[in-house]
N, C-alpha and C positions, 0 to 999 in steps of 0.2 A: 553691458547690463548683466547684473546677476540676481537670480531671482531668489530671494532668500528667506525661510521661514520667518511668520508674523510673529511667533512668539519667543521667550528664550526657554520656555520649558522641552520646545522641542528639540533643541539641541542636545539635551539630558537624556539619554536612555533609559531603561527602565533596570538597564542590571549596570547601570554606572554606579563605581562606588559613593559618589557624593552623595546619591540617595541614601545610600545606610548612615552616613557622616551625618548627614540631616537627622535620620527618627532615630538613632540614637542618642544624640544630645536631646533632644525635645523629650525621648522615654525618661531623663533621668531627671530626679530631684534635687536640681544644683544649690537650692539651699542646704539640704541636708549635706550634701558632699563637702560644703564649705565656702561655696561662692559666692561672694560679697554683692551688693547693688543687688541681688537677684529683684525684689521691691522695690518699683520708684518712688522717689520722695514727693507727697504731696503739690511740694513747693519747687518751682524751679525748671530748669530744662531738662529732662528725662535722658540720662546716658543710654550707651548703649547696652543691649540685654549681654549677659553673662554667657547665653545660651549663645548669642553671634559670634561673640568673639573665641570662644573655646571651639566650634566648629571652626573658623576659619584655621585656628594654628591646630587641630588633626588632620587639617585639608594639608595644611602646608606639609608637616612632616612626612605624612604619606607622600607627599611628593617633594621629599628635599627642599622644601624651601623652611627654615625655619628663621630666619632676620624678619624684624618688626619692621625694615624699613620695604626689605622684596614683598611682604605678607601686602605692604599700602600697595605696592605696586601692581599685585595679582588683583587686589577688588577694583583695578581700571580695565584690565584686558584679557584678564582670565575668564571665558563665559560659565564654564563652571564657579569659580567663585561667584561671581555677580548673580547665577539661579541661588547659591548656598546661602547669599545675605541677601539678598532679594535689591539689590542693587545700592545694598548700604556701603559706605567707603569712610572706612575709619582712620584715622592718619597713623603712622607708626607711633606717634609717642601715646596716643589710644591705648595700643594695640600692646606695646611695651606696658605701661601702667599696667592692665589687665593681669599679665605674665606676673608681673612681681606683687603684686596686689593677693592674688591668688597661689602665689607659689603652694602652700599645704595642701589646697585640694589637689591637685593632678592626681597625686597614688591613689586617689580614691576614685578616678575618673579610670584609672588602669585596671583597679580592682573589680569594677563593675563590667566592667569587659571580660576579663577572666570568668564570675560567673556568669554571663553568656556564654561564652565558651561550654560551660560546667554542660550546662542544659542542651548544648549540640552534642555532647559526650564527648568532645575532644580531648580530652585529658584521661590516660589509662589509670590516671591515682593509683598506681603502685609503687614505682620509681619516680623518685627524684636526681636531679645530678647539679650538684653545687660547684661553682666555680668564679671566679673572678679576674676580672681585666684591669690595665690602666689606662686613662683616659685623659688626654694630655688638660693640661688647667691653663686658664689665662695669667700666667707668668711664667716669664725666661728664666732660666736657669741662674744667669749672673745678677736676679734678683732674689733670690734665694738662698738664707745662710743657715749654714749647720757651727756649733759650736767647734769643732776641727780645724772646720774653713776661715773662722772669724779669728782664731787664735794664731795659725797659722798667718792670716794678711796681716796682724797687727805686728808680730817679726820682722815680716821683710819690710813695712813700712819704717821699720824703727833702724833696719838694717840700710836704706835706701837714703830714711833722714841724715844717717852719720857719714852715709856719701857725700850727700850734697854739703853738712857741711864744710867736709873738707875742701869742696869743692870751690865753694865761697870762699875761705879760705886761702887759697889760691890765686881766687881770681883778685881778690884784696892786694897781694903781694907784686901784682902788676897793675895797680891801679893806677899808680904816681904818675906812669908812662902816659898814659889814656887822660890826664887832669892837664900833661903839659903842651900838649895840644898832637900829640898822637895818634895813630889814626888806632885806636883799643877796639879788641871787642867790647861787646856789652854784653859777655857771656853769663855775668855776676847780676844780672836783673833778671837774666831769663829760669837759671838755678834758686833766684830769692822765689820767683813766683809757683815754680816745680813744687818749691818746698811748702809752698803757702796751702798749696792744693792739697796734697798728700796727707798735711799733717790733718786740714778735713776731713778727708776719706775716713783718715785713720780715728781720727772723734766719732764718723759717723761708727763707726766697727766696732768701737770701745762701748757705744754708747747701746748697741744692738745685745751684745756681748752681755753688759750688764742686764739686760731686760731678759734674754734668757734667763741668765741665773733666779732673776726674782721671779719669773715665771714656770719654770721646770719646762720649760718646753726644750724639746731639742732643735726643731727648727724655726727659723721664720721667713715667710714669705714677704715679699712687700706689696704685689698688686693686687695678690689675693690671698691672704691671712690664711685662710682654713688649709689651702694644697699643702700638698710634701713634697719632698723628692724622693722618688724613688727609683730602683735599680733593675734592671731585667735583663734575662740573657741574649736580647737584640739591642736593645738601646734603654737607656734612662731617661731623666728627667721630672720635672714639675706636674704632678698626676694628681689625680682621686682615685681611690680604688673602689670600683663598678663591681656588685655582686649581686648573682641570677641567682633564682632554683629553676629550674628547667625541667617538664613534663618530657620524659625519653617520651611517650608513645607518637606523638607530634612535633616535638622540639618546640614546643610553645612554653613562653616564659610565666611562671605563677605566681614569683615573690621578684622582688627586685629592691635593692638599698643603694644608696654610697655612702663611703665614711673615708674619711683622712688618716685610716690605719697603712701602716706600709708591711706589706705582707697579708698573707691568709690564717695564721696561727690564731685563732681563739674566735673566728668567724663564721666555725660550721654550722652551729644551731641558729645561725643568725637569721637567716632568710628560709630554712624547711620550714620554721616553728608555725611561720604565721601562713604559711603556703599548704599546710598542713588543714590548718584552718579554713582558708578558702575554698579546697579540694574536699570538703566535707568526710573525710577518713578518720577512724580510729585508729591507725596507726600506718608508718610509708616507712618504705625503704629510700636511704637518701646514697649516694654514692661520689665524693670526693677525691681530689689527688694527693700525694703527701705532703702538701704543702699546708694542709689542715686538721694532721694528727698532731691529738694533744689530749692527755687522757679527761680533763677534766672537761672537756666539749664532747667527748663520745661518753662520756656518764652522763652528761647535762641531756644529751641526746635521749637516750635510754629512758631518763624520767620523764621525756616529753612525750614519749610514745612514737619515736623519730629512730627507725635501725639503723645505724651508720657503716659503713663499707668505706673505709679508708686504708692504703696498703701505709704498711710502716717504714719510715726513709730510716737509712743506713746512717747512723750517727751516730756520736762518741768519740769520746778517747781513744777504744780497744779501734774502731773501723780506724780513724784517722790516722794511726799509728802500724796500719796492716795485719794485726792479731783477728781472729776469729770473731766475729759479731756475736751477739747478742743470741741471733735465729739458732747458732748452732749448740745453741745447748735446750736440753728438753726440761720443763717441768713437768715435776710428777705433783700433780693437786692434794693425792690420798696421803703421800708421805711427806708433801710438803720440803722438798728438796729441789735439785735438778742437775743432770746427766749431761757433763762433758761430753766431747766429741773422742775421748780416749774411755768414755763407759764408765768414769768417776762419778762419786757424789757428792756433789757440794750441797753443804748443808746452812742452814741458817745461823751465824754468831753475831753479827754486828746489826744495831734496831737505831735509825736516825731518826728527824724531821725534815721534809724536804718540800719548802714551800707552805703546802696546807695538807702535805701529805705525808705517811707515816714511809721512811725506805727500809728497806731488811734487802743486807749484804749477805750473800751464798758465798762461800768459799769452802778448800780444802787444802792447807798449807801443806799438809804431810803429799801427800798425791800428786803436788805440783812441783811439788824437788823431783821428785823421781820420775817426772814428767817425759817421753819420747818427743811430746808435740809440744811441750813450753816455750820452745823458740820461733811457734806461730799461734801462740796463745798471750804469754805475757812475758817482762822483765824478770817479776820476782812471784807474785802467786795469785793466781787471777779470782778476782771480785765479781760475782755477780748481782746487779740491784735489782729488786723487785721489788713496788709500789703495794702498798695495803691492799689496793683497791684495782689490781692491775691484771684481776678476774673480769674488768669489760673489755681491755684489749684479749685477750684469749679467746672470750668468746667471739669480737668481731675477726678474730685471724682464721676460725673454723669457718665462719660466711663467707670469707672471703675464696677461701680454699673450695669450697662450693659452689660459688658462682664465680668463677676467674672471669667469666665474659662481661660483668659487670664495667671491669675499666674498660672496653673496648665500647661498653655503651655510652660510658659517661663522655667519652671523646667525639663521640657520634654527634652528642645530643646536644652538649653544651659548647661547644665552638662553634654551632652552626648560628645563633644568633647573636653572637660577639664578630663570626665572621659579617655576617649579615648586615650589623648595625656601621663597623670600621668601613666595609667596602663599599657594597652597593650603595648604601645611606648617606655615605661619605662623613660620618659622625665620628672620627676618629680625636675631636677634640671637641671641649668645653666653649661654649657662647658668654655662659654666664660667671659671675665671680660671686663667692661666700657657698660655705657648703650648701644651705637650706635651696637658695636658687640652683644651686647641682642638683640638687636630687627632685626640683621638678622639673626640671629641663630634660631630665634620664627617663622620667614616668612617661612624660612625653614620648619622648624616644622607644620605649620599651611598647607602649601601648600604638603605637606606626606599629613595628615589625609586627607585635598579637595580632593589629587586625587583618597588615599585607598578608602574614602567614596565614590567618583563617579565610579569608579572600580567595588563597590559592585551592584551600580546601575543601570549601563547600560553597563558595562563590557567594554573587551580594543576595542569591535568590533564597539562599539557606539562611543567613544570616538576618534578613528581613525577616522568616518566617518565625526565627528563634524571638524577635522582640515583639513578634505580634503572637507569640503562644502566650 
């Protein structure tokens, strides 16, 4: 015999997180945020509230369960769940509908969480630190084609057809043997059928091929349209790319996106801008790695009222080839020149267009004949480009030169919830397919770590007390 409390509320504690998973869905205004059904119909059987099933999947996530079929399985034997819906048990395909049903609202269910946070003062709103991860998508690699790939299998398909059929060929030449009662292979049926298949494949690749072209797309997916593939320096594969802003004072996340770009290049205003906004500041410091310098995103910065700190990656002609970089020459703003590493001045003679931008070439042809250092400078007489407008990188290289501790924060701040999210969370890949369902499956995701991490910080007693001020 075991003697067991009468009620299920007592099994609930009073600083159990499920409590705040409760009053904060109940605080918020799920019609506003975007959640459908929130009013039942007149007529008919009344679904479940919006308010139950968005509580059970923050319940889940906060504890790794995020499948619509384990979420049915928790409202049978989870007593914490069964106090959170009060003994309601919704089936997976429920539970699922809801998810997809509602994909837009989640960011908004993340967003109201951040201003909770605002109001505990978790967030120092000074620094920002921008970064992003890849986040494997529901398709395999060998269903994924790049124009290279498609061009290249339709070769050796054509190169493999004229095997076979030689092959046939061949096998024709002894076939008389095999008709007069020989004991023959039937090599010549099994090379017909090789051929039958291949020449598919190869229609299916022709046919892929063409739809590029009239698409401009460079890849295509097949189980999930919107992923990429992309490249990194542990492994590749079929991804999204997942992008934070990250409060250094906390490591708590304040903007968050996905998109099917490959790479970080022309992404850095992407997520400060509207984190900027959240954090109620007239203006933050955001700080990047260089995988997100590009001058027309740290001017875009500048007019948002967004200070950017990105170092400059070594690139070019002149590095690629072992000459002297870029760094080692000085400009002078007043004389509008700039100072070789042999004390020369190269001056301004050549004015192009570069993109959407104005370039003006520095050189000094006479100074580089008679050059000691030319044989680690250049071939024939070295060029230096400077951009119209390329007074915002100058001024971000002095900030930078300023606060050097800056990258050592952004590394602190912003791998600790990508580590977070890949390990303990075990979220190192996608549940769902089509971008739109990524990016509520991520707000999800992002708004677990927010509230674990505020959890750790001021517990569920602070946190209640933040929605009831």
């Amino acid at each position: 015999m075991l003697l067991l409390p009468e009620r299920v509320e007592d099994y609930v504690g009073a600083d159990n997180p499920v409590r705040f998973v409760d009053a904060f869905v109940d605080g918020m205004d799920l019609q506003s945020a975007g959640f459908t059904r929130v009013q039942a119909e007149v007529t008919g059987r009344p679904g479940y509230h919006p308010a139950d099933l968005l509580k059970l999947y923050i319940y889940g996530y906060l504890n790794r369960v995020r499948s619509s079929r384990r979420l049915e399985v928790e409202c049978y034997r989870n007593i914490e769940v069964i106090w959170l819906l009060r003994h309601l048990k919704p089936d997976f395909k429920t539970i699922a509908d809801f998810r997809r049903d509602n994909r837009a609202a989640f960011k908004q269910v993340f967003r109201e969480f951040v201003v909770l946070c605002r109001k505990l003062d978790l967030f120092g709103r000074e620094l920002l630190a921008v970064d992003g991860t890849r986040i494997k998508a529901v398709n395999a690699k060998d269903k994924n084609f790049t124009k290279t790939g498609l061009t290249k299998a339709i070769k050796e398909a054509d190169e493999r057809l004229d095997a076979y059929l030689k092959q046939m060929d061949e096998s024709d030449s002894i076939d008389k043997a095999s008709r007069s009662g020989d004991h023959g292979s039937d090599g010549g049926g099994d090379v017909a059928d090789k051929d039958e298949k291949l020449k598919a494949k190869q229609d299916r690749h022709k046919s892929l091929l063409k739809q590029m072209h009239e698409t401009g797309e460079s890849q295509i997916s097949l189980n999930d349209p919107d992923s990429r593939y992309q490249s990194g320096k542990v492994k590749a594969g079929v991804c999204y790319n997942a992008q934070i802003a990250v409060d250094c004072k906390h490591k708590l996340i304040v903007e968050q996106d996905v998109c099917t770009q490959v790479g970080d290049l022309g992404l850095l205003a992407k997520t400060p801008e509207p984190a900027r906004a959240l954090l109620d500041v007239e203006t933050i410091d955001v700080v990047a790695d260089r995988g997100y310098f590009k001058i027309e995103d740290i001017e875009a910065c500048e007019a948002a009222n967004i200070i950017p700190h990105v170092p400059k990656p070594q690139r070019g002609p002149a590095v690629r080839e072992g000459f002297f970089a870029k760094d080692a020459f000085r400009y002078d703003a007043e004389a509008d020149h700039y100072i070789c590493p042999e004390d020369q001045r190269l001056s301004p003679l050549y004015k192009s267009k570069s993109r959407d931008n104005i370039k003006i070439d520095y050189c000094n042809r006479a100074a580089c004949r008679a050059c000691d250092l030319r044989p680690r400078c250049t071939k024939t007489f070295r060029r230096v480009s400077r951009l119209e407008n390329e007074a915002v990188l100058d001024r971000m290289a002095e900030r930078l030169v300023a606060r050097p501790e800056l990258m050592d924060d952004r590394r602190n701040s912003v791998e600790h919830p990508f580590g977070t999210i890949k390990q303990w969370m075990n979220q190192g890949a996608f549940l769902m397919r089509w971008l739109e369902n990524v990016r509520a499956e991520f707000s999800r995701t992002t708004l677990a770590y927010n509230i674990r991490r505020a959890l750790t910080l001021v517990g569920v007693t602070g946190l209640m007390a933040a929605l009831q001020a």
